[in-house]
C-alpha positions as CSV (number, residue, x, y, z in Angstrom):
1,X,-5.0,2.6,36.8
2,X,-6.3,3.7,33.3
3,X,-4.5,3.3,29.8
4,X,-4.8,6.2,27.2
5,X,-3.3,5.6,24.3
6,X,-2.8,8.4,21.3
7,X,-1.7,7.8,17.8
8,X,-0.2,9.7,15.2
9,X,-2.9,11.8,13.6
10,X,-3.8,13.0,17.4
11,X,-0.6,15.0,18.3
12,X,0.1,15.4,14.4
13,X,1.1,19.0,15.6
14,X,1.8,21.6,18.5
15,X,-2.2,22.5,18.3
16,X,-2.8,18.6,18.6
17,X,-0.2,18.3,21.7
18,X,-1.9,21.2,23.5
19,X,-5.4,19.3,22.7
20,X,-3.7,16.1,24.5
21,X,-2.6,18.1,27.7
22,X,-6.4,19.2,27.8
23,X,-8.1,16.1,27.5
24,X,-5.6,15.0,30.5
25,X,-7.1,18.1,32.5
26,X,-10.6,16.8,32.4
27,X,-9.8,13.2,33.0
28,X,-8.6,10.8,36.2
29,X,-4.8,11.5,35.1
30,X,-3.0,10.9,38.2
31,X,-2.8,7.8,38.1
32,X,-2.6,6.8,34.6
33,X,-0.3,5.7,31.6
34,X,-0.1,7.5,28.2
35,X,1.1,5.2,25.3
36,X,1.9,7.8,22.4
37,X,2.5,7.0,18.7
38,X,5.5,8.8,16.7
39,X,3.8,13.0,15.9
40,X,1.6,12.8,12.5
41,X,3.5,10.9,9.0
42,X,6.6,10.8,11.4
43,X,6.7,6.9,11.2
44,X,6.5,7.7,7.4
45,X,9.2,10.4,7.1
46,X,11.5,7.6,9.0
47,X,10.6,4.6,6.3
48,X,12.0,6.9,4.2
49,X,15.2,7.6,5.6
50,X,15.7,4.1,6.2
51,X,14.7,3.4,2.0
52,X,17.4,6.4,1.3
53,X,20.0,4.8,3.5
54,X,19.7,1.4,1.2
55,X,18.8,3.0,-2.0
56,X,19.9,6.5,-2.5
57,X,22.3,7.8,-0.2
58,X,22.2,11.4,-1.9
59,X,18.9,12.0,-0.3
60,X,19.6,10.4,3.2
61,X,20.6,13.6,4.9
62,X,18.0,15.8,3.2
63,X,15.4,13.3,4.4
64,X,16.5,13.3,8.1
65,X,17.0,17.0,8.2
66,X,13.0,17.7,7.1
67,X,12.5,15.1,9.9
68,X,14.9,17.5,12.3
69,X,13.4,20.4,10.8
70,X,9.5,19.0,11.6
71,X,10.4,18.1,14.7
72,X,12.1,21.8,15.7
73,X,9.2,23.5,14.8
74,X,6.8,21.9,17.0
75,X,9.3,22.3,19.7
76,X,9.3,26.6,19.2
77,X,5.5,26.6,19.6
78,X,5.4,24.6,22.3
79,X,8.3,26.4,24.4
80,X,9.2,29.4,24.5
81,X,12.1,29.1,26.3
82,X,14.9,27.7,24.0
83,X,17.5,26.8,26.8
84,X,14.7,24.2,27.8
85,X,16.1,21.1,28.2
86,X,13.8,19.4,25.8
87,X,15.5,20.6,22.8
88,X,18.9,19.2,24.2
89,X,16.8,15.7,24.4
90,X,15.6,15.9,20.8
91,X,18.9,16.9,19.6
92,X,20.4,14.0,21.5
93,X,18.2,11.8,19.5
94,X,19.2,13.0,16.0
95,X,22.4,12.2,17.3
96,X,22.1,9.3,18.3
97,X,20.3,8.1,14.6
98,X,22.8,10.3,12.7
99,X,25.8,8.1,14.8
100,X,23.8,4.6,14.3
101,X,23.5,5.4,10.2
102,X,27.5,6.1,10.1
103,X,28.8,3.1,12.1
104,X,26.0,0.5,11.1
105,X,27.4,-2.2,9.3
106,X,24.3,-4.7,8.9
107,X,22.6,-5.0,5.6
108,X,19.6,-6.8,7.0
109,X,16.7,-4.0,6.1
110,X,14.2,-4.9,8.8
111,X,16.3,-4.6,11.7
112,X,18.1,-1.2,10.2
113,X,14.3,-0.3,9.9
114,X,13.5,-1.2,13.5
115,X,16.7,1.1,14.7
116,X,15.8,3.8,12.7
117,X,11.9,4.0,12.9
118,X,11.5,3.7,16.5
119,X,13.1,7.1,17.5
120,X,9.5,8.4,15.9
121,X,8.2,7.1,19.4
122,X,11.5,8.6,21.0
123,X,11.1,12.0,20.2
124,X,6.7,12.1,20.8
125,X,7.3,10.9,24.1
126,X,10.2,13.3,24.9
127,X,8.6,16.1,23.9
128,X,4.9,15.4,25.3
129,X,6.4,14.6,28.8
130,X,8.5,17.6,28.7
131,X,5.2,19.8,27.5
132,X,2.9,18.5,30.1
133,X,5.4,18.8,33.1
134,X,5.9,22.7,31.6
135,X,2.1,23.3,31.7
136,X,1.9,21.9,35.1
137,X,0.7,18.0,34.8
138,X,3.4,15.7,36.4
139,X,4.6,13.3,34.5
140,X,7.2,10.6,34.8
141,X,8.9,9.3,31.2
142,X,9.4,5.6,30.5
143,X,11.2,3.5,27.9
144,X,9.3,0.8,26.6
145,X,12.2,-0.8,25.1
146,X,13.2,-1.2,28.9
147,X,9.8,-3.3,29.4
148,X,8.8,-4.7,26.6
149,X,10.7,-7.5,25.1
150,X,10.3,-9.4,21.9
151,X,12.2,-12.0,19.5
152,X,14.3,-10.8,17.2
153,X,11.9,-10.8,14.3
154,X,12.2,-7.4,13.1
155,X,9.4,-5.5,12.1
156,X,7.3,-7.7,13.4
157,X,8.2,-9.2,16.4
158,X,6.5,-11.6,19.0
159,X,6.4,-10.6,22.7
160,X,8.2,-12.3,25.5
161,X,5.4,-12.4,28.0
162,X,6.7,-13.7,31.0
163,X,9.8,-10.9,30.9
164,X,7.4,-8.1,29.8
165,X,4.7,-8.9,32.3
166,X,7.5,-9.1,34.9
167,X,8.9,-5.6,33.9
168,X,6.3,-3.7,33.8
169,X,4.7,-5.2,37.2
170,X,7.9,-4.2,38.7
171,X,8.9,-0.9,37.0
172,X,5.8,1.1,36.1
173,X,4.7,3.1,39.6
174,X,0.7,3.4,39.5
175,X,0.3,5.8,41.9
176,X,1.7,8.5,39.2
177,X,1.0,9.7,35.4
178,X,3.1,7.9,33.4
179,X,4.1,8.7,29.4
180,X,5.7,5.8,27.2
181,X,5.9,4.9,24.0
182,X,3.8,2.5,21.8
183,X,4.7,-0.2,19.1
184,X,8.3,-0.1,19.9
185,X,10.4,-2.8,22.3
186,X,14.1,-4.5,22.3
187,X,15.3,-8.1,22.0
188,X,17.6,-9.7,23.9
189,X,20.7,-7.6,22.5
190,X,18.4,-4.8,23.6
191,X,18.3,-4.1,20.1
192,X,15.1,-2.1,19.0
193,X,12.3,-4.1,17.9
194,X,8.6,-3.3,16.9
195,X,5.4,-5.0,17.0
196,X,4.3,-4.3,13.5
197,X,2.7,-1.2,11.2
198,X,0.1,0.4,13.3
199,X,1.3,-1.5,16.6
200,X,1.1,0.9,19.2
201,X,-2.7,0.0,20.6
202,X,-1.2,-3.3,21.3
203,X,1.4,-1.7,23.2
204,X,-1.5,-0.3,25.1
205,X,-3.2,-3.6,25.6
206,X,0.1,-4.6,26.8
207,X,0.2,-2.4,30.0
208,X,-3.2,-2.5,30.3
209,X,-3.2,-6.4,30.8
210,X,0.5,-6.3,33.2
211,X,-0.9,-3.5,35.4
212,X,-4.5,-4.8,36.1
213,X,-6.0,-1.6,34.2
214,X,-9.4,-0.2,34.9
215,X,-9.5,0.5,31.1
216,X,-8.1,1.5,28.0
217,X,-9.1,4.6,26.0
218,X,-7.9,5.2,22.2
219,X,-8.0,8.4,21.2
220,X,-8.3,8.5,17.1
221,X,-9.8,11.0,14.3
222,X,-12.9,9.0,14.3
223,X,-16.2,9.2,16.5
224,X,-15.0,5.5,17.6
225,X,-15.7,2.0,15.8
226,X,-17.4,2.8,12.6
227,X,-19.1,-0.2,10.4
228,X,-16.7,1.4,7.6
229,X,-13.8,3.4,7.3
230,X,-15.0,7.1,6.6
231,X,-12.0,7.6,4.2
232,X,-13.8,4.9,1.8
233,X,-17.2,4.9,2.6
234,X,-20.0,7.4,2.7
235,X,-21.6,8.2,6.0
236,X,-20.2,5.6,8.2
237,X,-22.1,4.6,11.2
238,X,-20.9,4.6,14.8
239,X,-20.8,1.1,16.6
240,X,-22.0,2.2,20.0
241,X,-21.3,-1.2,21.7
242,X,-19.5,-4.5,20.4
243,X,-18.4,-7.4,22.1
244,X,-14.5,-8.7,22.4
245,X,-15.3,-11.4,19.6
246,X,-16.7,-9.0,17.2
247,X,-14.3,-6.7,17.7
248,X,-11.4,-9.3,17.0
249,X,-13.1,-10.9,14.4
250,X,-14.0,-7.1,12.5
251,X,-9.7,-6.3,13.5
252,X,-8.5,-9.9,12.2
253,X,-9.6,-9.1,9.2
254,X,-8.7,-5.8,8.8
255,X,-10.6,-3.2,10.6
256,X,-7.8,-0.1,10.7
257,X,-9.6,1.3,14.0
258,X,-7.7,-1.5,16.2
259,X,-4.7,-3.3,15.9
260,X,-5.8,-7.1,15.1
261,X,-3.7,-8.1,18.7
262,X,-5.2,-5.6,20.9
263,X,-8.2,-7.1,22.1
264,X,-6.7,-10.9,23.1
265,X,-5.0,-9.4,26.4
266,X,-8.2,-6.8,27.0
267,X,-10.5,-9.7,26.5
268,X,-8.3,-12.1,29.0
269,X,-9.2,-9.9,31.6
270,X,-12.3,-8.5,30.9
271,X,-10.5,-5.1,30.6
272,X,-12.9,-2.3,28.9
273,X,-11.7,-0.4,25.8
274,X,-13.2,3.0,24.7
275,X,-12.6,4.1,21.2
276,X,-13.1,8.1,21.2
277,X,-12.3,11.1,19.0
278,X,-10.0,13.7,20.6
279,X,-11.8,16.3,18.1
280,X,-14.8,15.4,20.5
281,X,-13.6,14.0,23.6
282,X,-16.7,14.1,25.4
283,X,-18.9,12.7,22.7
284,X,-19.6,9.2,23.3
285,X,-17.9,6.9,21.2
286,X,-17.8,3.0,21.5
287,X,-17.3,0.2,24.2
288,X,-15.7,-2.9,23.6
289,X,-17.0,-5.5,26.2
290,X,-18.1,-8.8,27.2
291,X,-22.0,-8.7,26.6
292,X,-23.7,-6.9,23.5
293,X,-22.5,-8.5,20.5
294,X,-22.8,-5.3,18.1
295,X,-25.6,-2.4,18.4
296,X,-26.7,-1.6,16.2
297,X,-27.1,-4.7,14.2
298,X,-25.8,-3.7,10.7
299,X,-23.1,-4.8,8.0
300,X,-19.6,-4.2,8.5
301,X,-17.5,-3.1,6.0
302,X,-13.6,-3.6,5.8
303,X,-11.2,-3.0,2.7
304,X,-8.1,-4.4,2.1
305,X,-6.3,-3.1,-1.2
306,X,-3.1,-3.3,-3.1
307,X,-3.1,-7.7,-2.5
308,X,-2.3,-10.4,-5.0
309,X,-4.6,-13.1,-5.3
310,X,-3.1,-16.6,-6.4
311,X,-4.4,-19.2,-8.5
312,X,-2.3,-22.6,-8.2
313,X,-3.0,-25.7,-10.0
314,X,-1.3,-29.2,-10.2
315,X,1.5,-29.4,-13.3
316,X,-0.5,-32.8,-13.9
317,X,-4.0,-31.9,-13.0
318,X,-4.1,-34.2,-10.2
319,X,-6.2,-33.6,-7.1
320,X,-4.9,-30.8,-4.8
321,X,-4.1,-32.5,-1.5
322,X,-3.3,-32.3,2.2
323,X,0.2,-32.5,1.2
324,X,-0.2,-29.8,-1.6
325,X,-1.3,-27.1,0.8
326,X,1.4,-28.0,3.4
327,X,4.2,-27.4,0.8
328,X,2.2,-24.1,-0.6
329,X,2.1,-22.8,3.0
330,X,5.6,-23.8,3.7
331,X,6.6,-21.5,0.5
332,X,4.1,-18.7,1.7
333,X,5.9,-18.6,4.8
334,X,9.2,-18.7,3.7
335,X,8.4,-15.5,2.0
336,X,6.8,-13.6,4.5
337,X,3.1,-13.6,2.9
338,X,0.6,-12.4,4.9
339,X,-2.9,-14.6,4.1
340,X,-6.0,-13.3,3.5
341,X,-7.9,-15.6,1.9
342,X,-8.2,-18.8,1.2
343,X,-9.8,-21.1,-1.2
344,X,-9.6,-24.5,-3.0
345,X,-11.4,-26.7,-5.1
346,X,-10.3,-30.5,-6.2
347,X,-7.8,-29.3,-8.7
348,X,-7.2,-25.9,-7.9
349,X,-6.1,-23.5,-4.7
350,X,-6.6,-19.7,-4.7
351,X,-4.9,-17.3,-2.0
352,X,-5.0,-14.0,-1.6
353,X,-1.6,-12.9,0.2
354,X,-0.6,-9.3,1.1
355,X,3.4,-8.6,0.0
356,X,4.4,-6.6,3.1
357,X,8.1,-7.6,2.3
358,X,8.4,-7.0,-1.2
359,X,9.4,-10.8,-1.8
360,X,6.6,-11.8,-4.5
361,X,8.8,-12.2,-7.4
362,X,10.8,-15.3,-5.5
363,X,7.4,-16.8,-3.8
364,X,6.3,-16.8,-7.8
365,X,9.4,-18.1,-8.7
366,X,9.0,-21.1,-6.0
367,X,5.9,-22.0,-6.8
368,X,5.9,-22.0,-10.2
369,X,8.6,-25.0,-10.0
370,X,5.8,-27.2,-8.6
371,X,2.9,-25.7,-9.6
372,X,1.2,-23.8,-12.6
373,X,0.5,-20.3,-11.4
374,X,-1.5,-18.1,-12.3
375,X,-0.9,-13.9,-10.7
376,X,-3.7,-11.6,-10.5
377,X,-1.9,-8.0,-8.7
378,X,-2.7,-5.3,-7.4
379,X,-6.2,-6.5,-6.1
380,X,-9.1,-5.7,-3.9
381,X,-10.6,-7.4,-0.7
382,X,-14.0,-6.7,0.4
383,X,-15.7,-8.2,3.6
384,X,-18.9,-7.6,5.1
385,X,-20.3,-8.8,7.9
386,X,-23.7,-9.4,9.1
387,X,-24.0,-8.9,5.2
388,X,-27.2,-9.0,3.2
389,X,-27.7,-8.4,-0.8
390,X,-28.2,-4.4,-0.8
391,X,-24.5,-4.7,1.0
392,X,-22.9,-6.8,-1.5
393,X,-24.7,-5.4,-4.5
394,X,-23.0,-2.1,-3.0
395,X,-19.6,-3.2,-3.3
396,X,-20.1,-5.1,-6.5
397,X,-21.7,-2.2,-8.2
398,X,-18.6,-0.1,-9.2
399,X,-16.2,-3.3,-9.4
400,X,-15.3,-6.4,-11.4
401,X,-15.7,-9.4,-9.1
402,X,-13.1,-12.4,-9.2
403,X,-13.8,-14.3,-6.5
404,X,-16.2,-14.4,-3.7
405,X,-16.2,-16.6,-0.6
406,X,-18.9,-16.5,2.1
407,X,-20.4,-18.6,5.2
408,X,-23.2,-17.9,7.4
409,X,-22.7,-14.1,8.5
410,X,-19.2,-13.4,6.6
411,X,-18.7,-12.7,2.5
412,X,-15.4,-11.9,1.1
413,X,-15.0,-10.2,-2.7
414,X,-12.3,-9.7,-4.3
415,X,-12.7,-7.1,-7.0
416,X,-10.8,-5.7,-9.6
């Protein structure tokens, strides 16, 4: 059985979905799964819905009706029948978020956010399956929320592998093409759940590990794995062939081509994954493998902006110490802080911590009752590897460094 997975930006419209039925056409489809991400800036439109619900309920039904409205139109070039029973699916779904918005009665943001968000993923899948049995492709819808289970950490939850492998062993038939969603699940109140920003390749990693897969295939706007993201660096260059390690180390810290979990259950079973652009489907793009460990051999670049690097010292200038960084972690934990850095010195400890919850205000506020603080926002992180000078001096030459960090093959800089 083979895995495709396609996000966002690859069915970001009814040109895009036809595209997706044709790469099907030319590939072993019949026995296959199709992991889909929510259509183009859907997952976006739905953040804000979910903000308006909290913050400004004036703009709530304006903002789910552009959603309705994008949604609509992708369905009357797709179909030109309008008694098709696709547009009585997507109008099901509107319903069904319009119904969960008026009886909801939890103020807890992340799991409103899970509840809301996920019908993104809803309404992709509904509509694809419906387009490629209309154009003549079989295809059998599936409800990952039925499969895949997590805790109840909303936003970003932690699978259940046992029950997940178990379900999808049990429930996926592989002797037909399949279409299901990524980076959404349910918890044990079957409550919707998702695996984090961006989580929908793990969601293809998933299957691809519980079904045995022959591969997985992501389809993105990119030739494959580039050594730098095209959107911030000039002439990128394609990574023909990297290893499972390199490619987790480049994704743990913070290559956007792969989700930083999706190459643990690949790599388990020595499952293939193939990066390719569906603007070129036949070009060649990259394998992740065992074997090669990059080719070619050049620096890697990965950017990670908008963080806030931390600078804690001892009220009393004594020695930073084991027990110092437990109780600083304990506090970054508390609050949610993704790390991304880490360094420390006899009297001193610097961190560089991305605010995904919004919470940096109260960590300051905790840490400043035990420690002297000092708060740098809003900054850059820069890492290269297999780095050499001409690398760094690139970087370096357009900003203001504050802190650089390095080992044999990996330099981090945080700029200004």
């Amino acid at each position: 059985m083979k895995i495709y997975k396609f996000g966002g930006a690859s069915i970001k419209d009814a040109n895009a979905i036809e595209n997706l039925f044709k790469i099907l056409q030319k590939r072993d489809y019949e026995k296959a799964l199709v992991v889909v991400s929510a259509i183009g800036k859907t997952t976006n439109a739905l953040e804000l819905v979910v903000r308006n619900y909290f913050e400004n309920k004036n703009e709530l039904q304006y903002s789910i009706n552009r959603v309705v409205s994008f949604h609509n139109e992708i369905l009357l070039k797709l179909f030109i029948n309008e008694n098709h029973e696709i547009y009585n699916d997507v109008k099901t779904i509107f319903e069904n978020l319009k119904g969960f918005l008026n009886r909801n009665k939890s103020p807890d943001y992340s799991f409103v956010y899970d509840q809301i968000v996920s019908n993104g993923e809803l309404l992709s899948t509904k509509i694809i399956n419906a387009y490629l049995n209309y154009k003549g492709i079989a295809s059998n819808w599936v409800d990952s929320r039925d499969l895949i289970k997590t805790d109840s950490n909303y936003r970003d939850s932690d699978l259940i592998w046992n029950i997940t492998q178990k379900n999808i062993s049990n429930q996926i038939d592989k002797r037909i093409l399949n279409i299901t969603q990524g980076f959404i699940a349910s918890d044990e109140n079957n409550f919707n759940t998702t695996l984090g920003r961006e989580g929908s390749d793990y969601s293809a990693a998933i299957y691809a590990y519980c079904l045995n897969a022959d591969s997985l295939t992501i389809w993105k706007d990119v030739s494959g794995f580039l050594n730098a993201d095209p959107k911030v660096f000039e002439n990128p260059i394609l990574l023909e062939c990297i290893s499972y390690e390199e490619a987790i180390e480049l994704a743990f810290y913070g290559a956007t081509v792969i989700h930083p979990k999706t190459l643990q259950p690949l790599q388990k079973k020595e499952i293939p994954l193939y990066v390719k652009s569906f603007l070129n489907p036949d070009a060649q793009g990259t394998k992740v493998s065992r074997g090669i460990k990059i080719k070619p051999e050049i620096p890697c670049f990965i950017v990670k902006r908008n963080l806030h690097l931390l600078k804690l010292s001892s009220l009393d200038f004594s020695f930073i110490v084991e027990e110092n960084i437990s109780e600083i972690f304990q506090v970054l934990h508390k609050n949610k802080m993704k790390v991304d850095l880490i360094q420390n010195s006899a009297i001193s400890f610097s961190v560089c911590v991305y605010d995904k919850f919004n919470r940096l205000d109260e960590l300051l506020s905790n840490l400043k009752a035990v420690f002297k603080v000092e708060c740098i926002e809003n900054v850059n992180l820069f890492t290269i590897r297999h780095f050499n000078q001409r690398s760094c001096d690139e970087i370096l030459k357009n900003n203001e460094l504050i802190l650089e960090q390095r080992t044999e093959d990996v330099i981090q800089l945080v700029v200004k």
